[in-house]
C-alpha positions as CSV (number, residue, x, y, z in Angstrom):
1,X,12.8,47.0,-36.8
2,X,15.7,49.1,-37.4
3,X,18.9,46.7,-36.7
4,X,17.5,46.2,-32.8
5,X,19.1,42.6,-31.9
6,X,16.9,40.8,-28.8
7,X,18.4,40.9,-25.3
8,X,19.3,37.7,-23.8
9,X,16.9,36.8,-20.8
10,X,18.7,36.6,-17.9
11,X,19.0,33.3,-16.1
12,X,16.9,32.0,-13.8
13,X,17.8,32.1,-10.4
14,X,19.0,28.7,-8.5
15,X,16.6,27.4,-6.4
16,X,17.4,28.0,-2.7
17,X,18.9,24.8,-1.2
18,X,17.3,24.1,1.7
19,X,18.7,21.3,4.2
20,X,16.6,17.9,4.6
21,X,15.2,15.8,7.3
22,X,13.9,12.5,5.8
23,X,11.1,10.7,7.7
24,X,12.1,7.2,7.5
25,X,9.3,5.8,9.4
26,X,5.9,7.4,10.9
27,X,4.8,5.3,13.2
28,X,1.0,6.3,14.5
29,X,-1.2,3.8,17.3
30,X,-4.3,5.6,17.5
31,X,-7.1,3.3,18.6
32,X,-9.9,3.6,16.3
33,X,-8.4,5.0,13.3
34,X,-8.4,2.9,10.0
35,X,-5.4,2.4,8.1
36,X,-6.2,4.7,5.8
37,X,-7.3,7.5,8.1
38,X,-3.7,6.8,9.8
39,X,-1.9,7.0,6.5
40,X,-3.8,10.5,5.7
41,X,-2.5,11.9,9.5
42,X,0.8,10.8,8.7
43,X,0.9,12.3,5.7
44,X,0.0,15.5,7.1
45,X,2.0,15.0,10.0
46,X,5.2,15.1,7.5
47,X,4.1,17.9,5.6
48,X,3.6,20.2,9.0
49,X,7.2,19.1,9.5
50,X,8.4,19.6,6.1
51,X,6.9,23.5,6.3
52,X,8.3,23.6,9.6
53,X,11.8,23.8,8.1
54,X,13.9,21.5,10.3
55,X,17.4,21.4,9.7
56,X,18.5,18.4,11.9
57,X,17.1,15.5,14.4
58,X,18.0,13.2,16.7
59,X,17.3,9.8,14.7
60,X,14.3,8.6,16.6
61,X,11.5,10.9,18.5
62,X,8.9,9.4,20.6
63,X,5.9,11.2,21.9
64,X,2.5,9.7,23.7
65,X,-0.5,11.7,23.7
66,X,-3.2,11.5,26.2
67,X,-6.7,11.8,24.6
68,X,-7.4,13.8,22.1
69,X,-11.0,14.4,20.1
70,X,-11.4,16.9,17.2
71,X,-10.6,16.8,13.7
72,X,-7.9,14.9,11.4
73,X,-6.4,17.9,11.0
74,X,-6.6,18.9,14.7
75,X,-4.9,15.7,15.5
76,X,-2.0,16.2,12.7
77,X,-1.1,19.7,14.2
78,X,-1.1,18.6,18.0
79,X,1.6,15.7,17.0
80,X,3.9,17.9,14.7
81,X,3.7,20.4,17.7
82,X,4.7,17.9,20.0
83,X,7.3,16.6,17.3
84,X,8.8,20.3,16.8
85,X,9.0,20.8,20.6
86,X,11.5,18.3,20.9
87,X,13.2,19.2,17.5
88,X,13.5,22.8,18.9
């Protein structure tokens, strides 16, 4: 190479900063459910929330269901609907 020096790589961008809520507690009574089956609903519960991209919330949300059949993942969307509709 003739006298070519390398250009510096630019740097990398900041990642966006995006605000937090933080789930303290998840509290799910489900008749029926084992505690690990529970634990996996929650868990998805959050992360509906989480991509949801809430910003604030009241400290404590309460929601009861009436009866609801279909799949753990079915369930998990109904309650972080019903979540968001009171966060929105």
């Amino acid at each position: 190479m003739s006298g070519a020096t390398p250009t510096p790589a630019a740097p990398a961008a900041a990642p966006a900063v995006t605000p937090a809520v933080t789930i303290d507690r998840l509290i799910l009574d489900i008749p029926g459910l084992t505690q690990t089956e529970a634990e996996a609903i929650a868990h998805e519960v959050g992360e509906r929330l989480a991509r949801a991209g809430i910003s604030d919330a009241p400290p404590r949300i309460g929601i009861t269901l009436g009866p609801i059949g279909g799949s753990r993942a079915q369930l998990a969307a109904r309650i972080a609907a019903v979540l968001l509709e009171r966060l929105v």
